[in-house]
C-alpha positions as a Python dict, from the first residue, in 0.01 Angstrom:
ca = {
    (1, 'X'): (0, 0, 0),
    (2, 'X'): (-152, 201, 272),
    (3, 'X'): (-174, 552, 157),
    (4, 'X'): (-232, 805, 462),
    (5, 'X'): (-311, 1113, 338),
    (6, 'X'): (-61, 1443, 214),
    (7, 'X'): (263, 1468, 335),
    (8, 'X'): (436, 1742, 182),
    (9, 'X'): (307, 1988, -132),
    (10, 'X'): (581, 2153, -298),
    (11, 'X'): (525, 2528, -458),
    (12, 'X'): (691, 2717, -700),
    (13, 'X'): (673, 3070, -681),
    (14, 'X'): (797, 3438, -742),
    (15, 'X'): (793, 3600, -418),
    (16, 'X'): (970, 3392, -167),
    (17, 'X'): (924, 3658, 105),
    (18, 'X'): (524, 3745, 32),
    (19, 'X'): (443, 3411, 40),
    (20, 'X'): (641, 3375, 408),
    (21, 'X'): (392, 3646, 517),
    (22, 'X'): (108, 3482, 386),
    (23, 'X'): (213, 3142, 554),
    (24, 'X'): (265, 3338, 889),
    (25, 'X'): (-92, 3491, 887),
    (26, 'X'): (-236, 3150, 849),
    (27, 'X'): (-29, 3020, 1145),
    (28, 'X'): (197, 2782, 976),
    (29, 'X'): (454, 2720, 1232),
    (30, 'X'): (832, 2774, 1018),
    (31, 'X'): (1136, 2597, 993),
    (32, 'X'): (1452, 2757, 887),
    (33, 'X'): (1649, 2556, 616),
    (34, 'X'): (1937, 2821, 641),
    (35, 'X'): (1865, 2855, 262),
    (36, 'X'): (1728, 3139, 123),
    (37, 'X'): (1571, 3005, -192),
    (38, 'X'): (1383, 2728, 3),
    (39, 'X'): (1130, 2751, 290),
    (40, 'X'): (950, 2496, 485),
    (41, 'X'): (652, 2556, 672),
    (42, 'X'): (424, 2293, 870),
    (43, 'X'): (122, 2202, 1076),
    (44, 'X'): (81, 2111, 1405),
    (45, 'X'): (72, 1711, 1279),
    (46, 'X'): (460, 1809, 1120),
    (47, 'X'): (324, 1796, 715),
    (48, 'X'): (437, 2022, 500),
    (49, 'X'): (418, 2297, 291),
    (50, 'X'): (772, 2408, 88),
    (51, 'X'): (853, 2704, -103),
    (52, 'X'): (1128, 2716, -376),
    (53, 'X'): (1153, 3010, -656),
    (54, 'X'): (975, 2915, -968),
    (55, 'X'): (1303, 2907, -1175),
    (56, 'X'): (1472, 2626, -899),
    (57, 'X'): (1615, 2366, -1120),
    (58, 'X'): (1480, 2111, -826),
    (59, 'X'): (1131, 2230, -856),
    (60, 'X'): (946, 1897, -1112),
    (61, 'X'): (848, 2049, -1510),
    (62, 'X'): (554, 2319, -1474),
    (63, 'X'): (251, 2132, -1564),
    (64, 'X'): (-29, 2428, -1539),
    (65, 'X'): (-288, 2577, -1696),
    (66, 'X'): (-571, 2780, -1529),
    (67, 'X'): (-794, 3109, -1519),
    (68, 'X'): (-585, 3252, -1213),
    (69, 'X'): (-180, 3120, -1318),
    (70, 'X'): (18, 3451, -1305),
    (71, 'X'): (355, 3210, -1231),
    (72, 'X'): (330, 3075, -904),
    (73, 'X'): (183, 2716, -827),
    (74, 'X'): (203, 2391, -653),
    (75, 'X'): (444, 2161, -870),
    (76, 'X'): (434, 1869, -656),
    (77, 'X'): (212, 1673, -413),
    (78, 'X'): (393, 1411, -186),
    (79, 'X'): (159, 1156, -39),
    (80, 'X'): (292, 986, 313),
    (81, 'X'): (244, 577, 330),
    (82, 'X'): (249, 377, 630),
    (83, 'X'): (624, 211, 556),
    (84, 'X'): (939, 99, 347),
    (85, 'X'): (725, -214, 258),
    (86, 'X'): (450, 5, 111),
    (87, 'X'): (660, 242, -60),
    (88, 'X'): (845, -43, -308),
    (89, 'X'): (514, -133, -388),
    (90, 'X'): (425, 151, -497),
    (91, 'X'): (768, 167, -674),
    (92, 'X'): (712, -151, -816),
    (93, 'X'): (373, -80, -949),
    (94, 'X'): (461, 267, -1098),
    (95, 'X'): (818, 148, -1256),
    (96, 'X'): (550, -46, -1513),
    (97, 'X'): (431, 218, -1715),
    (98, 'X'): (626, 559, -1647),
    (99, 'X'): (932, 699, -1523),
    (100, 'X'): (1035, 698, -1110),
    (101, 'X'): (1331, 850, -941),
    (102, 'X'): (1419, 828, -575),
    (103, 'X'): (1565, 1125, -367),
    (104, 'X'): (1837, 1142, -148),
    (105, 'X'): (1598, 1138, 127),
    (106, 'X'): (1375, 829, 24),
    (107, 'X'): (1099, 1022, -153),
    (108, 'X'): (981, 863, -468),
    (109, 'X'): (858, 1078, -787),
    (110, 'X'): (676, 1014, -1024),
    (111, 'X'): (393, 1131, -1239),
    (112, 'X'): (2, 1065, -1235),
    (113, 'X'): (-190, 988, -1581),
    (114, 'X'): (-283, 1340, -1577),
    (115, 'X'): (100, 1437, -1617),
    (116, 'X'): (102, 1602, -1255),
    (117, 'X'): (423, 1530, -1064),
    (118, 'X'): (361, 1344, -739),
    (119, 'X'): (569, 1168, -462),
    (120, 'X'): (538, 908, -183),
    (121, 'X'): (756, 902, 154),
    (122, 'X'): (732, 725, 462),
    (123, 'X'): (522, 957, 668),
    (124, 'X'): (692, 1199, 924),
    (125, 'X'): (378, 1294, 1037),
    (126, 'X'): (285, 1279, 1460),
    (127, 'X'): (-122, 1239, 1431),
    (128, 'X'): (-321, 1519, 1604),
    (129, 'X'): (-554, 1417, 1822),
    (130, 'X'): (-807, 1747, 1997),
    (131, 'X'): (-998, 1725, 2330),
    (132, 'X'): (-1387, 1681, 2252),
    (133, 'X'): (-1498, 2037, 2250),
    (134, 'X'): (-1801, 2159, 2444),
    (135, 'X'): (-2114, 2285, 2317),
    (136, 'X'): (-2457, 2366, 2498),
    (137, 'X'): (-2761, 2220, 2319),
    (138, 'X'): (-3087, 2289, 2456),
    (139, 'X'): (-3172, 2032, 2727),
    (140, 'X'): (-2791, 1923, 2670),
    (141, 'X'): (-2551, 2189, 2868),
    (142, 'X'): (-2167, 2007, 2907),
    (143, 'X'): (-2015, 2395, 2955),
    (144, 'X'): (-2129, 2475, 3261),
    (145, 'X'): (-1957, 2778, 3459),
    (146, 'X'): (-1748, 2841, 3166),
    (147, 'X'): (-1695, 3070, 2869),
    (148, 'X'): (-1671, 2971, 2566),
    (149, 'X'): (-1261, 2944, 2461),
    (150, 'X'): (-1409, 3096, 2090),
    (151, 'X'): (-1539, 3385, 2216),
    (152, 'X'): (-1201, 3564, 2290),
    (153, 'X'): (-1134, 3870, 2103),
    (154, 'X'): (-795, 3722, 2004),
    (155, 'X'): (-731, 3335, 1976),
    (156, 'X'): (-407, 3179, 1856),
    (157, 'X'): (-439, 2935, 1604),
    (158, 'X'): (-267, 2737, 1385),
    (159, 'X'): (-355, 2459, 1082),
    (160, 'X'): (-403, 2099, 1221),
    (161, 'X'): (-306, 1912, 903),
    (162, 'X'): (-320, 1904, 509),
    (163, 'X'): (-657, 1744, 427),
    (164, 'X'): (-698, 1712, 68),
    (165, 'X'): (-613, 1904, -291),
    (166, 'X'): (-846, 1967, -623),
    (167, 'X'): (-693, 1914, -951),
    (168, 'X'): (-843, 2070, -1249),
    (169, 'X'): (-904, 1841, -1578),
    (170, 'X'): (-902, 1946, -1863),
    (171, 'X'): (-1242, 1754, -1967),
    (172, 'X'): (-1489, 1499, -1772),
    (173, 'X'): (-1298, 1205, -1920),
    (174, 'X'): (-957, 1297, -1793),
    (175, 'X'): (-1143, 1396, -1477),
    (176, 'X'): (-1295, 1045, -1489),
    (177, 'X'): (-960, 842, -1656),
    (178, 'X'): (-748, 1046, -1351),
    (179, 'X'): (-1004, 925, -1063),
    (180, 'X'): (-885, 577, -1213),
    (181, 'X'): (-558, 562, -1246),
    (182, 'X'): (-574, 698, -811),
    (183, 'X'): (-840, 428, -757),
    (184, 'X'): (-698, 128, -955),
    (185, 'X'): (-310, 180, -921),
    (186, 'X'): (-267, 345, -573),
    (187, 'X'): (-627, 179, -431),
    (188, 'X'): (-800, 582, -339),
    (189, 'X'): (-1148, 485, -298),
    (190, 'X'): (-1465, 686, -446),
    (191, 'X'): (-1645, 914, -232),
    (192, 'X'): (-1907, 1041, -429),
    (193, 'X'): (-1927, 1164, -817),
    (194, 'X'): (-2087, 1492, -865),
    (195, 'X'): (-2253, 1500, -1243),
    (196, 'X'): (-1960, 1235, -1437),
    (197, 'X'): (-1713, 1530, -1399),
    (198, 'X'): (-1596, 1575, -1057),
    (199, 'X'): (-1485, 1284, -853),
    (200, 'X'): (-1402, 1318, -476),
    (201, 'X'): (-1149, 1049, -343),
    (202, 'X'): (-987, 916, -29),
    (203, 'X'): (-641, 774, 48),
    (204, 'X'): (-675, 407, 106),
    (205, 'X'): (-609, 444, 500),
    (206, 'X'): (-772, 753, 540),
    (207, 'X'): (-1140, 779, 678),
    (208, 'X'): (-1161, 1156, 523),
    (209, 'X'): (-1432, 1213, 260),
    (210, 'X'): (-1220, 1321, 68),
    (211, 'X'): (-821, 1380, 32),
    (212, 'X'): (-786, 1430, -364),
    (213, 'X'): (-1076, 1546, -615),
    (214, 'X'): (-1028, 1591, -1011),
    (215, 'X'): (-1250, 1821, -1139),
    (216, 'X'): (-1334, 1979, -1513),
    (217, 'X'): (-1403, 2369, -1466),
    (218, 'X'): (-1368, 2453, -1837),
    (219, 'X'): (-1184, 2311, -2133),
    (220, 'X'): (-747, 2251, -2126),
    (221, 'X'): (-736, 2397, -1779),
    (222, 'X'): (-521, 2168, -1577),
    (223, 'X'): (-280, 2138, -1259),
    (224, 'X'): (-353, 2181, -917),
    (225, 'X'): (-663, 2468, -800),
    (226, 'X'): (-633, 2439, -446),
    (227, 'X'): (-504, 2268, -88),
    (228, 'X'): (-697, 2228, 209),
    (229, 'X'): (-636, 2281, 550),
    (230, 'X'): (-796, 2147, 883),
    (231, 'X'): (-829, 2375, 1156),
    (232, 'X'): (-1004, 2258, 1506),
    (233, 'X'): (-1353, 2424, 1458),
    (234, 'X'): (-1565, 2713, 1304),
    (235, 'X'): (-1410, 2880, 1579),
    (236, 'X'): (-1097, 2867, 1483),
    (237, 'X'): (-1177, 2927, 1119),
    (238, 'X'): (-1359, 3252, 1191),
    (239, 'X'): (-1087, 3365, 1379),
    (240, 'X'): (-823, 3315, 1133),
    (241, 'X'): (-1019, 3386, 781),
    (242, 'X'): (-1114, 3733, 1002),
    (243, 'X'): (-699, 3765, 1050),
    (244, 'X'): (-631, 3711, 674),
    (245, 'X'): (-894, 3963, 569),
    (246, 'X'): (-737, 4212, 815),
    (247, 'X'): (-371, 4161, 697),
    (248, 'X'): (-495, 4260, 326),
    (249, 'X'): (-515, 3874, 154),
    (250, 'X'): (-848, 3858, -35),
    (251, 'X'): (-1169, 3565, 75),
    (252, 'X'): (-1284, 3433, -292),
    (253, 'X'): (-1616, 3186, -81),
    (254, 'X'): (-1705, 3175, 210),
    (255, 'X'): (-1709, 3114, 537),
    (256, 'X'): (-1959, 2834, 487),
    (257, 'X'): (-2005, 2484, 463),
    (258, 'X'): (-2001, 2197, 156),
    (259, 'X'): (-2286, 1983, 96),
    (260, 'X'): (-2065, 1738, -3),
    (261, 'X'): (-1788, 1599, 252),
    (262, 'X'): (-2044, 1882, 486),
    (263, 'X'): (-1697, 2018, 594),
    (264, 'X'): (-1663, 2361, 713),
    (265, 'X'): (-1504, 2640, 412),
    (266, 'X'): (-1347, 2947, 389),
    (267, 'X'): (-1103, 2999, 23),
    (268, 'X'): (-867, 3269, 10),
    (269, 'X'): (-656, 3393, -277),
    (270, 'X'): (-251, 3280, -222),
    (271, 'X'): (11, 3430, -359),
    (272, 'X'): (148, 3048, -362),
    (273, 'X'): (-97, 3012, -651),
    (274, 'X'): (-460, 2938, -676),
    (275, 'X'): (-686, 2861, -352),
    (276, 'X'): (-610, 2796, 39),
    (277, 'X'): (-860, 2675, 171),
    (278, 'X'): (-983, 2639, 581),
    (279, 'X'): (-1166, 2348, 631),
    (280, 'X'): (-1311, 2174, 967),
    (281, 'X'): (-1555, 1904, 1053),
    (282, 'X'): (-1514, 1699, 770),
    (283, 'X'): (-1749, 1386, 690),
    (284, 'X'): (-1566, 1029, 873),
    (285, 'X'): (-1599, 737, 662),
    (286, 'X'): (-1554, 405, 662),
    (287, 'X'): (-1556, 120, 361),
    (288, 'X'): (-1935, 83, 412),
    (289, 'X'): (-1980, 394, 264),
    (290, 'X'): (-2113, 400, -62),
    (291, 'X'): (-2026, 649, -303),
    (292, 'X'): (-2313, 854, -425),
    (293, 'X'): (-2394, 1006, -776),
    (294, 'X'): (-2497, 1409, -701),
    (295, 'X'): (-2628, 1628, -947),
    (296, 'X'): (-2456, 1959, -976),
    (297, 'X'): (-2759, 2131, -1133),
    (298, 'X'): (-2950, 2059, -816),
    (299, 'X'): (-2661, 2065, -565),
    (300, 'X'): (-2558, 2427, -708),
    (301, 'X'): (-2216, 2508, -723),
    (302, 'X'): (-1957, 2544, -599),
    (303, 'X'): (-2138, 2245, -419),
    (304, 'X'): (-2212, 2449, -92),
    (305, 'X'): (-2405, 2732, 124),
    (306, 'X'): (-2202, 3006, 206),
    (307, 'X'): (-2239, 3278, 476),
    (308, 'X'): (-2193, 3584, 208),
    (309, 'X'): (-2381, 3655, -79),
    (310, 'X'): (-2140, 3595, -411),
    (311, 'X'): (-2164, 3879, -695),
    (312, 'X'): (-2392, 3802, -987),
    (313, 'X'): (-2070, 3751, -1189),
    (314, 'X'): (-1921, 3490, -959),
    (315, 'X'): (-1717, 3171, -1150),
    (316, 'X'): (-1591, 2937, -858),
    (317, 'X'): (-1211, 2946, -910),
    (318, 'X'): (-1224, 3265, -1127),
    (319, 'X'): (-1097, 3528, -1037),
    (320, 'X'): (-1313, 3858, -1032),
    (321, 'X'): (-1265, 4165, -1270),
}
């Protein structure tokens, strides 16, 4: 059942119109529905992010609980497999032991063993694929004549792709028991485990380090924390986190880089709910990878290096006072 990698997350939320705003200063290219209570927004590979109001009787059952929920939040992550073949086995499989429903477009629902609402479709999605970019190492030059294309003033860009979302569990064993259910059910393989309560995961046909991660960041919180985004490079990121700053949307960490996956960060605050998150350069991996165990105490959360000193009071995923 080859799994690709996120097709579509679905958000509930209470302002329809800020969230537009915030969409458009990330560069998330729109699509009118001709329907004022629903939005949809996508990357340059066509997956999606929609937007319905948080009372929608389409939206799945709220299933949230975390240190930033004011009302808004993602109520439903659809994953993209390779074809009709792979999506009744996934039916097949999931029809055992809970509920399914199928859309009148094909999408199936369901739910995971952590109760959140997810969905599988036959991917829409037209792969991205970038031009090697050019940088001059010492001894090395390859841009030769040429400015750089990052050091503009102003530079247009625009998110690649969704590349992965964190889940909050509510303890280490429904962190662990969730990482299972993805791994033996819908065949995710294990990236690495960081201290027995945070597991980082790939979609069986992706070569990501990681597309999904459950994670325990205090006790009963649950739901979904943040989504990821892949831009082309730190370029790109600097550009846009710099744009977000200027159009008033607040940086929680970051810009920096994760020591594990080694991708390229920058989190903002969303009015969508939770995190956004810029990634680039992510770790490539294959099936001989094998998954490490990392200790948190000497990794250090939030598990990377960041360009900006955090306050003494700084919680990963908390908001500040």
């Amino acid at each position: 059942m080859p799994i690709l990698g996120i097709e579509k997350i679905i958000y509930g939320v209470d302002d329809i119109d800020e969230c537009t705003r915030y969409l458009a200063d990330w560069g998330f290219h729109y699509s009118d529905s001709h329907d004022p209570e629903y939005k949809v927004f996508f990357t340059e590979e066509k997956t999606q992010i929609i937007l319905r109001q948080t009372k929608d009787v389409c939206l799945p059952t709220l299933h949230h609980k975390s240190p930033f929920f004011k009302g808004s939040c993602a109520r439903e992550v659809i994953w993209g497999v390779d074809s009709l073949e792979s999506l009744d086995k996934i039916k097949i499989n999931l029809q055992q032991d809970r509920q399914i429903s199928i859309d009148s477009d094909g999408v199936l629902h369901s739910t995971d063993i952590a109760h959140n609402p997810i969905g599988f479709s036959v991917t829409q999605r037209t792969p991205v694929i970038q031009a090697p970019l050019q940088f001059n190492l010492v001894g090395r030059p390859v841009r030769i004549n040429q400015s750089a294309e990052g050091s503009q003033k102003i530079l247009s860009t625009h998110p690649l792709r969704i590349n992965h979302v964190v889940y909050l569990a509510p303890s280490p064993e429904a962190a662990k028991q969730a990482s299972d259910f993805y791994i033996q059910r819908l065949d995710f393989k294990l990236s690495d485990n960081v201290g027995n309560k945070g597991f980082f995961m790939r979609a069986s046909a992706s070569n990501d380090h990681h597309n999904l991660l459950f994670e325990c960041h205090g006790p009963d919180y649950f739901g979904l924390q943040h989504s990821a985004f892949e831009f082309r490079d730190i370029d790109h990121i600097m550009h846009c986190g710099r744009h977000l700053e200027t159009q008033g949307w607040k940086s929680h960490n970051g810009p920096g880089r994760h020591t594990v996956g080694s991708n390229l960060t920058w989190y903002f605050w969303s009015p969508l709910g939770g995190l956004m998150e810029l990634i680039s350069d992510m770790d490539y991996v294959t099936d001989e990878w094998q998954p490490r165990f990392i200790d948190p105490l000497k990794a250090g959360p939030p598990i990377s290096w960041s360009a900006r000193p955090n306050a003494p009071d700084f919680k990963f995923g908390f908001p500040t006072t």
